[in-house]
C-alpha positions in Angstrom: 86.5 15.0 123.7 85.7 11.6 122.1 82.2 12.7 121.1 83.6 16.1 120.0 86.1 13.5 117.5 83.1 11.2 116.4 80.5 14.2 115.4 83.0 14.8 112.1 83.1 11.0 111.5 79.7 10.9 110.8 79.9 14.1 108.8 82.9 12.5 107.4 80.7 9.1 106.4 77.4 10.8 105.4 79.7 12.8 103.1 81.7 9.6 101.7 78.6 8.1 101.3 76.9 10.9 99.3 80.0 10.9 97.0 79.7 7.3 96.3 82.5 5.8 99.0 82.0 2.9 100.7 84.4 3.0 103.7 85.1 5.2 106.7 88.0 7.9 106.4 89.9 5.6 109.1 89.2 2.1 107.8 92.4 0.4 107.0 93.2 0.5 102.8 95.0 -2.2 100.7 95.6 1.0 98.5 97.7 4.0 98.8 96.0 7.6 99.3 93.2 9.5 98.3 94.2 10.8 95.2 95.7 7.4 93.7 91.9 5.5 94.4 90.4 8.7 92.9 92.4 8.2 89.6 92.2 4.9 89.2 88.4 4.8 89.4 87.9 7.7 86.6 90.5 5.5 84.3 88.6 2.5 84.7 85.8 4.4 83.4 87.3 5.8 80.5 89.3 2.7 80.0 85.5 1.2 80.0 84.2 4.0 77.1 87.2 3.1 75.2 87.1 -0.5 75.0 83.5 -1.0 75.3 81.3 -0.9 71.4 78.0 0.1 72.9 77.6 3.9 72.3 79.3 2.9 68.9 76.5 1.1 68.4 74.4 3.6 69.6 75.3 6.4 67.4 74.7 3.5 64.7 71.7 3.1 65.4 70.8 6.7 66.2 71.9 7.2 62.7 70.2 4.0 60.9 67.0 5.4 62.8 67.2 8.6 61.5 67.9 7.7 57.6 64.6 5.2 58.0 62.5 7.8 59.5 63.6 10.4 56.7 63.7 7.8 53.9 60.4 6.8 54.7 58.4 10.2 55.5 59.9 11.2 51.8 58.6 8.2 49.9 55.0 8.0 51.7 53.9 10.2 49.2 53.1 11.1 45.9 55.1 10.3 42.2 56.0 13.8 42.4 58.0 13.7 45.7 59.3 10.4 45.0 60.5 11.9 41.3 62.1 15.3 43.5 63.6 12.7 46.2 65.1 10.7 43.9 67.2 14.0 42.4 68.0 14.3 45.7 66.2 17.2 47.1 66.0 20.4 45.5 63.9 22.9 43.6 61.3 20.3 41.6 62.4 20.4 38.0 58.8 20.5 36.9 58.9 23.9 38.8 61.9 25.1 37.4 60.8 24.2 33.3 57.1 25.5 34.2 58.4 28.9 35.1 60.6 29.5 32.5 58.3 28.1 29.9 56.0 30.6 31.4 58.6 33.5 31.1 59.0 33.0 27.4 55.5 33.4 26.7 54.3 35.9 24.7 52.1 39.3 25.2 49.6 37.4 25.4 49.8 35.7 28.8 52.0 38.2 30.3 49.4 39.0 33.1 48.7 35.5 33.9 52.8 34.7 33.7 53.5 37.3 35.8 51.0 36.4 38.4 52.8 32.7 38.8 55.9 33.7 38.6 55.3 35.9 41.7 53.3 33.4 43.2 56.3 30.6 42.5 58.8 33.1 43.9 56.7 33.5 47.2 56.7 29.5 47.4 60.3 28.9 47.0 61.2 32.1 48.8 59.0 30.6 52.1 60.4 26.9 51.2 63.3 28.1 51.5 63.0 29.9 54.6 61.7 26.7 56.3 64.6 24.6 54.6 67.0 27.3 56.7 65.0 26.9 59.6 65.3 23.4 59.3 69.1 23.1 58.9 69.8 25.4 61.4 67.1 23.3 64.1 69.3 20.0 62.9 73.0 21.5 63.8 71.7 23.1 66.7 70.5 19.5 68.1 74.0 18.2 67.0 75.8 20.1 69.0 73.4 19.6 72.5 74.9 16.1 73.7 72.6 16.6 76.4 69.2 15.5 74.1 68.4 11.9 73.8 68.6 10.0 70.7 64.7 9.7 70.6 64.6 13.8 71.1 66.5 13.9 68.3 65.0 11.1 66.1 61.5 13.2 66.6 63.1 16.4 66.0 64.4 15.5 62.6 60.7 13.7 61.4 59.0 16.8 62.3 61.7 18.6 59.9 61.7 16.2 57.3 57.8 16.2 57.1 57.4 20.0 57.4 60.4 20.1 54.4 58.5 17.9 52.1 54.7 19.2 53.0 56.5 22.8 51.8 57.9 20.8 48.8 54.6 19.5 48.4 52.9 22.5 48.5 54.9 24.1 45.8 54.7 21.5 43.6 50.6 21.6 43.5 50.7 24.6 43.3 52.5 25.1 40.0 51.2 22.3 39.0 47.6 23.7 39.5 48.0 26.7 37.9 49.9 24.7 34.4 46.7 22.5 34.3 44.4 25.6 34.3 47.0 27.5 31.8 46.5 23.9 30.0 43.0 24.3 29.8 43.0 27.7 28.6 45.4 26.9 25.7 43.9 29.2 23.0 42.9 28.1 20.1 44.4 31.2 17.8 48.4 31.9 17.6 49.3 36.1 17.8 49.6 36.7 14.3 47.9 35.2 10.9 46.7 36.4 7.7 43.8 34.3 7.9 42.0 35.9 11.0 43.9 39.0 12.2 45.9 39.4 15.2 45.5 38.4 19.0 46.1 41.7 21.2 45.8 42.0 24.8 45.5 41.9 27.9 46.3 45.2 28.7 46.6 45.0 32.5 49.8 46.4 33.0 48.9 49.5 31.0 46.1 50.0 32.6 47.5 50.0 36.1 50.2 52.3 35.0 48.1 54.7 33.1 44.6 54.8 36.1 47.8 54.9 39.1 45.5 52.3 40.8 45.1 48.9 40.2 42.5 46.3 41.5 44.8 44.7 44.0 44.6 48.2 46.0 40.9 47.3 46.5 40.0 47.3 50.0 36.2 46.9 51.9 33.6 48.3 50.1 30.5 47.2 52.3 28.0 49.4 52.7 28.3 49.8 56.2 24.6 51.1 57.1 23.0 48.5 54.8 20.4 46.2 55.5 22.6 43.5 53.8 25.3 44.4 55.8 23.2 43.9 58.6 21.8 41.0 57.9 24.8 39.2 56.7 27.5 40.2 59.3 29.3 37.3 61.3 27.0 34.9 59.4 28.2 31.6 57.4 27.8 31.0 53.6 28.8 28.5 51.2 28.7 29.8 47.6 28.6 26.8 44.8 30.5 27.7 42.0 29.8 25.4 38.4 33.2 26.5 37.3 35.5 29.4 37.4 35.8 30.5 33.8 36.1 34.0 33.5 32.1 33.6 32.1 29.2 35.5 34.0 28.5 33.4 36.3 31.5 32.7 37.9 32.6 36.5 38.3 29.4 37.3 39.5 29.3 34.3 42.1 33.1 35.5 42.7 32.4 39.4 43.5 29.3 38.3 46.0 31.5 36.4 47.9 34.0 39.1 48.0 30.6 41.8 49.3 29.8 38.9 51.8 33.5 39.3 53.4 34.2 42.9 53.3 30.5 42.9 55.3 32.0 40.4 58.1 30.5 37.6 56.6 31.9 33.9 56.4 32.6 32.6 53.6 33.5 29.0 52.1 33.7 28.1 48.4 32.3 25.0 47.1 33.6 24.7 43.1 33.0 21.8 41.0 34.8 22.2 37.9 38.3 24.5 38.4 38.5 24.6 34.7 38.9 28.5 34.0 41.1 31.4 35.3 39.2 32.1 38.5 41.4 29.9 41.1 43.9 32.9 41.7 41.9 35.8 41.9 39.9 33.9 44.3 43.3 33.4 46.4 43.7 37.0 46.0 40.7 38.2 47.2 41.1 35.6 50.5 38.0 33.1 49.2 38.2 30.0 51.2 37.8 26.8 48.9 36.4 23.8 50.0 39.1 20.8 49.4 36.3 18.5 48.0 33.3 18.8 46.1 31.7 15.7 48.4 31.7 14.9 52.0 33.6 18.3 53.3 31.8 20.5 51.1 28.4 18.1 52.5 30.0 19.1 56.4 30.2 22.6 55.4 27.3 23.7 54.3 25.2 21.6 57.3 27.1 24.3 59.4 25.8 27.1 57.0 23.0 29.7 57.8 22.5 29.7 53.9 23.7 27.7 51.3 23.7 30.1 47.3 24.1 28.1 44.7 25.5 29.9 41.0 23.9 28.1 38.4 21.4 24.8 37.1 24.6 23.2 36.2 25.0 22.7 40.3 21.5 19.9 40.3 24.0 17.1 40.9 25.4 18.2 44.1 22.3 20.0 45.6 20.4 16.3 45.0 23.9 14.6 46.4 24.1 17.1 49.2 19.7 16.6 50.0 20.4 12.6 49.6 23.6 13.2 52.5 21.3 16.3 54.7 17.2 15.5 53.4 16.3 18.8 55.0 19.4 20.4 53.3 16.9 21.9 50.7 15.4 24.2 53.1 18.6 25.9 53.4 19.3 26.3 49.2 19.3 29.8 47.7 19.5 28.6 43.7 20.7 31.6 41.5 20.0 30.2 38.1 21.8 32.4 36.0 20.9 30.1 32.2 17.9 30.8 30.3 17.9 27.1 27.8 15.8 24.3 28.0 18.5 21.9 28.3 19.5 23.4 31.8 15.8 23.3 33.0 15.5 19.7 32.2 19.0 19.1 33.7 17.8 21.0 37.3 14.0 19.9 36.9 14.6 17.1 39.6 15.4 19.5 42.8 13.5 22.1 41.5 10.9 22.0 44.3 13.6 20.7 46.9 14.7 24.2 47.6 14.3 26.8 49.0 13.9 29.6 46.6 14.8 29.6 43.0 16.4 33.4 41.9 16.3 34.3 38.4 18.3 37.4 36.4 15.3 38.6 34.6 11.5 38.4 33.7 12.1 36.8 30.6 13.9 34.2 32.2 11.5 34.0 35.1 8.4 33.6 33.1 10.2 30.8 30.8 11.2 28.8 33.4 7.8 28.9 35.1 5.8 28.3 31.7 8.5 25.1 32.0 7.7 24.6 35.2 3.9 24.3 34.8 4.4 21.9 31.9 6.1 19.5 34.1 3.8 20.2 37.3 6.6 21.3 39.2 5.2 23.3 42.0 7.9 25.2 43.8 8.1 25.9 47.3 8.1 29.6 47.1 7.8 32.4 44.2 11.0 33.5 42.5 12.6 36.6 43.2 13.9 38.2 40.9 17.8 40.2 41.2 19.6 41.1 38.2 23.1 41.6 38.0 25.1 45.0 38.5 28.5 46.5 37.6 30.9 45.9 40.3 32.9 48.1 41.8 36.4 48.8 39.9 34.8 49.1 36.6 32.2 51.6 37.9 35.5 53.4 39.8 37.1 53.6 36.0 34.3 54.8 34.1 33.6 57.3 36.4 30.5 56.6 38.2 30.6 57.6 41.9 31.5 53.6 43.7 32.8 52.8 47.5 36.2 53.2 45.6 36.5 57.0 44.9 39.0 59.0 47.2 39.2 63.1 47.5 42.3 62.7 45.1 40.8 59.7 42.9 37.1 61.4 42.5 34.4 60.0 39.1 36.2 63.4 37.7 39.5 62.8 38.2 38.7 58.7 37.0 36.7 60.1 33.5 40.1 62.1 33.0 42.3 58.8 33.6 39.8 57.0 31.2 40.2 59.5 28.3 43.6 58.7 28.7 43.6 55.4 28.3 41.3 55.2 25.9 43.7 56.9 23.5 46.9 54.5 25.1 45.2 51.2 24.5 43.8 52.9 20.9 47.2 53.3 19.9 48.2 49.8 20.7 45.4 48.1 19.0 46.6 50.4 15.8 43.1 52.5 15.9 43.0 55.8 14.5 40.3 58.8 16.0 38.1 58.5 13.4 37.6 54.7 13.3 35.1 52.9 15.1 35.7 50.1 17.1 33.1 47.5 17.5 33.7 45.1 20.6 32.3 41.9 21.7 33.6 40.4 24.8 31.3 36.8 25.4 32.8 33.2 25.6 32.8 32.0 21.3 30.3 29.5 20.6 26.4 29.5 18.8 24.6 30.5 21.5 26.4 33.7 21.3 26.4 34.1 17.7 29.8 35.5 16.6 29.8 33.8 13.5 26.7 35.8 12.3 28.1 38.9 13.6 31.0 38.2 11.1 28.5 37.8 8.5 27.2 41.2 9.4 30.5 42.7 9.1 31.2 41.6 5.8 28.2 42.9 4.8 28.8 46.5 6.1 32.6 46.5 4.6 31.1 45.2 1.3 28.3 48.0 1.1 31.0 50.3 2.4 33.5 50.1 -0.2 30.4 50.2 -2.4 29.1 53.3 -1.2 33.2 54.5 -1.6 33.6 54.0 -4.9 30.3 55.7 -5.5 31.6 58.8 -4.0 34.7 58.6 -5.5 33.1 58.3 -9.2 30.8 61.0 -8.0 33.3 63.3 -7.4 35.3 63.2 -10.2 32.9 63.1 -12.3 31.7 66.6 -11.1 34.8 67.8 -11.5 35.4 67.4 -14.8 32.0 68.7 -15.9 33.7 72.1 -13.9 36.5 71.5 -16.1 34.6 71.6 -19.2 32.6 74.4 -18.9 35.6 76.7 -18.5 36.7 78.2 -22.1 39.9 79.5 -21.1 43.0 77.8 -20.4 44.7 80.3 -18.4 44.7 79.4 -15.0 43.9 75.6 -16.1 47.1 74.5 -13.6 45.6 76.1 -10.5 42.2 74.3 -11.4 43.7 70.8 -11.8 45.5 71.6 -8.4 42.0 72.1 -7.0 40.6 69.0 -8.5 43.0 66.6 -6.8 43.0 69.0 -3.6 39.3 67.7 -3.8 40.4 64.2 -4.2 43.3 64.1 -1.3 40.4 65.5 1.0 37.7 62.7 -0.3 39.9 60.1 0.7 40.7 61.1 4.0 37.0 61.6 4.7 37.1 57.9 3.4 39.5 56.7 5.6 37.4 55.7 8.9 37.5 52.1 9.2 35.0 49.7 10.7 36.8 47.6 13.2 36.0 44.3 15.5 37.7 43.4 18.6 36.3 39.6 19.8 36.7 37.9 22.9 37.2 35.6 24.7 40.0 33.5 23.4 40.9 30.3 25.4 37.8 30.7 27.5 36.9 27.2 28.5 33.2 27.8 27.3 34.5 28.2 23.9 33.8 25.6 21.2 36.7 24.4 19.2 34.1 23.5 16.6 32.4 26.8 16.0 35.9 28.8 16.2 36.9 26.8 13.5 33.9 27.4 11.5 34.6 31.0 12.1 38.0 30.9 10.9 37.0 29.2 7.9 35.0 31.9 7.4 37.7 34.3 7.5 40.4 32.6 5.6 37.5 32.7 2.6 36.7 36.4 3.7 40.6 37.9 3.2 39.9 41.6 3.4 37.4 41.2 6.5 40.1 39.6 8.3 42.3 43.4 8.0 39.2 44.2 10.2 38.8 41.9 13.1 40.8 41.9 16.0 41.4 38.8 19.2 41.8 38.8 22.8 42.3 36.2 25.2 39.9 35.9 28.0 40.4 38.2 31.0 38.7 40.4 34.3 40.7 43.1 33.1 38.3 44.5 30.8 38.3 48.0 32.0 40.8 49.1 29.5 38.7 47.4 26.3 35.6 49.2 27.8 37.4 52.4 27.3 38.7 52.0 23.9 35.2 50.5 21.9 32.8 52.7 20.7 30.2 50.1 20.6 29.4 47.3 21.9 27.3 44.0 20.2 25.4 41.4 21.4 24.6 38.9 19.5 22.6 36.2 21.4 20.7 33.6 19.5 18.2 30.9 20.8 16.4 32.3 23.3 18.4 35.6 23.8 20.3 36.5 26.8 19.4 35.4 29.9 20.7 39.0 31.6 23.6 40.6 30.2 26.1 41.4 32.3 28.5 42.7 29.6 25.8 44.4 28.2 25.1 46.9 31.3 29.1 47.0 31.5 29.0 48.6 28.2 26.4 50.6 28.6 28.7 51.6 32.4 30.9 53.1 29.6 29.2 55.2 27.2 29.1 52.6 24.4 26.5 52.5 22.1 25.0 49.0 22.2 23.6 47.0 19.5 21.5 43.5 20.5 19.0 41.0 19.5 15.6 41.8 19.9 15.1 38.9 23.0 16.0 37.9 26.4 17.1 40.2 29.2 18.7 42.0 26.0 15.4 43.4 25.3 14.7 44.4 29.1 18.3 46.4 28.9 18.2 48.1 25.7 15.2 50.3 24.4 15.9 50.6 20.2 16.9 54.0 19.5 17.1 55.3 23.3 19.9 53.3 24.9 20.8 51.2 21.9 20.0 49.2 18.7 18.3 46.2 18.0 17.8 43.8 15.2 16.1 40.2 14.5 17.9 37.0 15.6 19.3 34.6 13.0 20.8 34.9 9.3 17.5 36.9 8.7 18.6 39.6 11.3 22.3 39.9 9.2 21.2 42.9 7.2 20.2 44.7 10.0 23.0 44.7 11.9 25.3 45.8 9.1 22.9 48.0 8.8 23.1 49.6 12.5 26.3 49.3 12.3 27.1 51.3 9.5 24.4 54.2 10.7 26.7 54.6 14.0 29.6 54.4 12.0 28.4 57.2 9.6 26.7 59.0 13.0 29.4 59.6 15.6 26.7 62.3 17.3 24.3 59.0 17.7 26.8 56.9 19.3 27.3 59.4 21.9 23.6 60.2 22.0 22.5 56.2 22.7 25.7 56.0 25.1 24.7 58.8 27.4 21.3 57.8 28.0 22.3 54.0 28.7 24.7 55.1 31.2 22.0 56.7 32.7 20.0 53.6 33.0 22.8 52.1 34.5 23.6 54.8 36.8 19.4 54.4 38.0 18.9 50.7 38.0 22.3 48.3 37.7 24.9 49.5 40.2 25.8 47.6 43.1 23.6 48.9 45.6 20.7 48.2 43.5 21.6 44.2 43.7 22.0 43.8 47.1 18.7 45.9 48.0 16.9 43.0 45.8 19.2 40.5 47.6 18.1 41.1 51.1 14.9 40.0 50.0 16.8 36.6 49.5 18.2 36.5 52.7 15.0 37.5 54.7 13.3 34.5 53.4 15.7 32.5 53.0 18.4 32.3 55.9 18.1 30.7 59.5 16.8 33.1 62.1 
C-alpha cells in the first residue's frame, strides 16, 4: 500500500519540479494554500515590471537605435537626398517643378514631354508602392511583441534603404532626362519673322493616322539567317560616341536592337549621353554600361566581339588595349566619318584592331590613301557595309519589312502613307501644288545649309522674275486682242475674258517653293553657323515666308511622307554614306546632292536624282534643279520611282547584315 502512496509522490515531485516548485506536496509550509503562494509569486512579478525602469529603457533605446539607423542611412548619400530629407520625405521638389515645367512646354517637345511624364508617373507610381509596402512591413512588426528589438532594428534599415534607393532612383532619373532636355535646348523659339516657324514633331499624328506606332515593334530577326546564326546566345558590347539623334548613333542603336531580337547579348558602352538616345534605348531593353572605364574594360574582356561606332571612340579602344593588350584582337571598328581630322584622331590604334569597317568606297579608299601616307599597315583589309533603312520606315513607306501583317500589308501601309501625307501637309500649311523641299542633317558647315539657303533665294528671286514676265506677257497679249477688234459691241464680255485669263494666270502662279530644315537642338549643331544662318534670313525677309524648322527627332516617318524632295548638301569631302539620303529615296523623293562622297555612289544624275558642284560655285545649280523639279512634277516622280528601286535592290536591312556576317566570320571568337 505504502509503495502504491509513494509512486504519486514522485509523480507529484517530478511534476512540482517541472513547474518550477521546490518542495514536496507534503512538506510543512509557513504559508497558507496553494492558490495564496500561486498569487503572490505572479504579483511579485508584475510588482517587479512595474517598479523596475529597465524595459523603459529598453524601448528607449530600441527607439534611439532606430532614429540613428534611419537618420544615418538617409544622410549617407547624395545633396539631393539630403535636400528631400531635410523637407521631410516626400515627392523631391526638383521632380515635382521638372514635370510641370515639362507639361507647359510647347508643341514642340510634346513627344519628348510626354515620354517623361509617363516615365515619372511609372517612378512615383512604383515608389509609391514600395513606400506602402514599407509602412505596412513597419506596423506589422509593431504589433508582433514576439520579434526582438534587433529583428526589428534590421527590419526597419532594410526599409529605410530600399525607401531612399527608390527615392534615389527617381531623382536621377528626372534628373537625367532634364540634363539631356538641357542639352537639347534649341537654339530657335516657335515663331519669328526673322526665320519662319518651328513645326513638329508629328509623332502623335502619325501614330493615330498609320494605327501602329513603333512601340508595337516586336522581333524582326531573320530567323533562317546566317547572322542569326552566327550571333545567337553570343555577347557584344556596342561603343556608342554619343546618342544624338545623328547617324551614327541610330545606326549603332537599331544593330543592337537586330543583335537582341536574334538572341544575342547585348551591353552598351556610351561615352558621351549628350543627345536624345538614352530613352529609346530604355525602350528597346539596351543594357548600358554604368561607366565608360573599368566596368565597361570588365565587360567587353567577357565579349566574343567588341563593335565600336565611330573614330571618335580611339580614346577608349587605346584605354581599354593599355587595361586588356590583346583586347585589339577582339575590336570590330565601324568608322562611320569620312574627315581628315578624325583619321588623325584614330591613326594611333589604327593597326591595333581587328578589322576597320567603312560605309563606302569613297570613304575606304580615302582612309587607306591616309593610311599609306602615314605607313600604317592594318591588320586586315576593310570590309566594306553600308547602311540600310530600318525597319519601321520601310513598314511606312510601303516596302515589304519583317513588320507587315495580313491586315497591315506594303498596300494597305502606301494607303496609310497617302493619308498622312495630306494630314501632316495640312499642318505645315502646304497646299497640293507646292513643293516641299526637306533637309533633315544636324546644322553646321560640313552639311552646308547655309548655301542651300543661298540656293533658295536664288530660285525665289528668278521665280518672281520669271512671274512677272508672264504676267507682263499676258496682258500684253491681251490687249493687242483688244485692239484689233473694231466693234464695241460685245466689248463687256471680252474684258470679262481678259481678267478670266488673269484670275487663271495667277493661280497657275501660285505653287510655292518651300524648305523644311532639321535638326533643331541637335547636339551636333553649331551655335555659330545657326546664327550665321539666321543672319542670313533676317537680311533675306521674303525667303524667310519660305523656310520651315523642326526640332530633332526618330520620328521622321511622317516628314518623309510629306517632302517632295529631298537635298543634300555636303561640303568638304561629301558624305561619308548617307543614311538620310537612301531614307529619302525609301520614300519616293526626288533627291538632289553634291557631286562627292557616298552621295555620288547613291545618286546617278538624272536617274535617281540630281546633282550639282560643292561650294558657292555649285549655288546656281541647285536653284537651278530645284526650280526644274518644281516646274516638272512628272520628273520628281520619275527620279523618285527609280531610287526607290535602288533601294528596294541594294539598301534594305537584309542587305546589311548579309555584308555583316562577313564581319563576324573574321572577326568573332570561335
Amino acid at each position: 500500500m505504502e509503495e502504491i502512496r509513494l509512486s504519486p509522490l514522485r509523480q507529484t515531485s517530478v511534476k512540482s519540479s517541472l513547474s518550477g516548485r521546490s518542495t514536496p506536496r507534503g512538506t510543512p509550509r509557513l504559508h497558507s494554500g496553494r492558490t495564496p503562494r500561486r498569487g503572490h509569486v505572479g504579483g511579485g512579478a508584475f510588482q517587479l515590471f512595474r517598479s523596475s525602469r529597465l524595459v523603459y529603457w529598453l524601448l528607449l533605446i530600441t527607439l534611439w537605435t532606430y532614429l540613428g539607423f534611419y537618420v544615418q542611412s538617409r544622410w549617407a548619400h547624395d545633396n539631393e537626398s539630403k535636400v528631400e530629407f531635410l523637407r521631410f520625405g516626400g515627392r523631391p521638389r526638383t521632380d515635382v517643378l521638372y514635370v510641370e515645367k515639362i507639361k507647359g512646354m510647347d508643341a514642340v517637345a510634346n513627344e519628348n514631354s510626354e515620354a517623361l511624364v509617363n516615365i515619372t508617373g511609372k517612378d512615383d507610381a512604383g515608389l509609391s508602392k514600395r513606400t506602402d509596402v514599407s509602412l505596412i512591413k513597419k506596423d506589422d512588426g509593431a504589433s508582433r511583441r514576439s520579434l526582438s528589438s534587433k529583428q526589428k532594428t534590421r527590419k526597419t534599415v532594410r526599409s529605410s534603404r530600399s525607401k531612399v534607393r527608390g527615392k534615389q532612383k527617381v531623382i536621377k532619373e528626372v534628373l537625367e532626362t532634364k540634363d539631356l532636355d538641357a542639352e537639347q535646348d534649341p537654339q530657335l523659339p516657335l515663331t519669328n519673322a526673322t526665320y519662319g516657324k518651328l513645326l513638329g514633331p508629328f509623332g502623335s499624328l502619325e501614330d493615330k493616322v498609320l494605327e501602329w506606332s513603333p512601340h508595337r515593334r516586336s522581333g524582326t530577326c531573320d530567323r533562317k539567317s546566317d547572322f542569326k546564326r552566327l550571333v545567337w546566345s553570343r555577347r557584344f558590347v556596342l561603343l556608342f560616341h554619343e546618342l544624338s539623334m545623328t547617324g551614327a548613333p541610330i545606326s549603332m542603336m537599331e544593330l543592337a536592337s537586330e543583335l537582341l531580337s536574334c538572341g544575342a547579348t547585348v551591353s552598351a558602352v556610351v561615352l558621351s549621353r549628350r543627345g536624345g538616345l538614352m530613352q529609346e534605348l530604355t525602350r528597346r531593353r539596351i543594357k548600358v554600361v554604368e561607366d565608360k572605364g573599368e566596368l565597361s574594360f570588365k565587360t567587353s574582356m567577357k565579349a566574343d566581339l567588341v563593335i565600336a561606332g565611330s573614330a571618335v571612340c580611339t580614346s577608349w579602344i587605346d584605354q581599354y588595349m593599355n587595361h586588356h593588350p590583346a583586347g585589339g584582337s577582339q575590336i570590330a571598328w565601324w568608322i562611320m566619318e569620312n574627315r581628315r581630322e578624325y583619321f588623325d584622331r584614330a591613326k594611333p590604334v589604327l593597326d591595333h584592331v581587328k578589322m576597320l569597317i567603312f560605309l563606302s568606297e569613297s570613304q575606304s579608299r580615302q582612309w587607306l590613301t591616309w593610311c599609306e601616307e602615314e605607313h600604317i599597315k592594318l591588320r586586315s583589309q576593310p570590309v566594306i557595309v553600308p547602311l540600310s533603312v530600318n525597319d519601321e520606315l520601310a513598314f511606312v513607306a510601303g516596302i515589304p519589312s519583317s513588320l507587315n501583317t495580313p491586315t497591315l500589308s506594303p498596300e494597305k501601309m502606301r494607303e496609310k502613307r497617302q493619308i498622312l501625307r495630306e494630314s501632316v501637309r495640312m499642318e505645315l500649311g502646304l497646299t497640293d501644288a507646292d513643293m516641299l523641299v526637306m533637309s533633315l542633317s544636324s546644322i553646321n558647315p560640313t552639311k552646308g545649309q547655309l548655301l542651300l539657303l543661298e540656293s533658295i533665294a536664288l530660285a525665289l528671286s528668278e521665280r518672281g522674275k520669271e512671274s512677272q514676265r508672264n504676267h507682263k506677257g499676258i496682258i500684253r497679249k491681251e490687249k493687242v486682242s483688244l485692239s484689233s477688234k473694231h466693234r464695241l459691241r460685245g466689248s463687256s464680255r471680252q474684258m470679262k475674258s481678259v481678267s478670266l485669263t488673269l484670275d487663271n494666270a495667277v493661280r497657275s502662279e501660285k505653287q510655292e517653293l518651300k524648305v523644311l530644315l532639321g535638326s533643331v537642338g541637335s547636339k551636333s549643331n553649331k551655335v555659330g553657323y545657326v546664327k550665321e544662318m539666321l543672319s542670313f534670313l533676317s537680311k533675306n525677309g521674303n525667303l524667310s515666308k519660305s523656310v520651315m524648322w523642326t526640332p530633332a527627332t526618330t520620328r521622321v516617318a511622317s516628314l518623309y511622307s510629306a517632302a517632295d524632295v529631298y537635298v543634300t548638301n555636303s561640303q568638304g569631302v561629301g558624305e561619308t554614306f548617307g543614311r538620310v539620303t537612301i531614307e529619302a529615296m525609301a520614300y519616293g523623293l526626288a533627291v538632289v546632292g553634291t557631286d562627292a562622297g557616298g552621295t555620288k555612289e547613291m545618286v546617278q544624275h538624272n536617274v535617281t536624282g540630281l546633282l550639282h558642284s560643292m561650294g558657292r560655285s555649285g549655288n546656281k545649280e541647285l536653284a537651278h534643279n530645284l526650280l526644274y523639279l518644281l516646274r516638272n512634277a512628272d520628273a520628281r516622280l520619275r527620279l523618285g520611282s527609280e531610287g526607290r528601286k535602288m533601294v528596294e535592290k541594294m539598301y534594305m536591312k537584309q542587305h546589311m547584315y548579309k555584308r555583316f556576317v562577313d564581319v563576324l566570320v573574321k572577326c568573332m571568337r570561335p
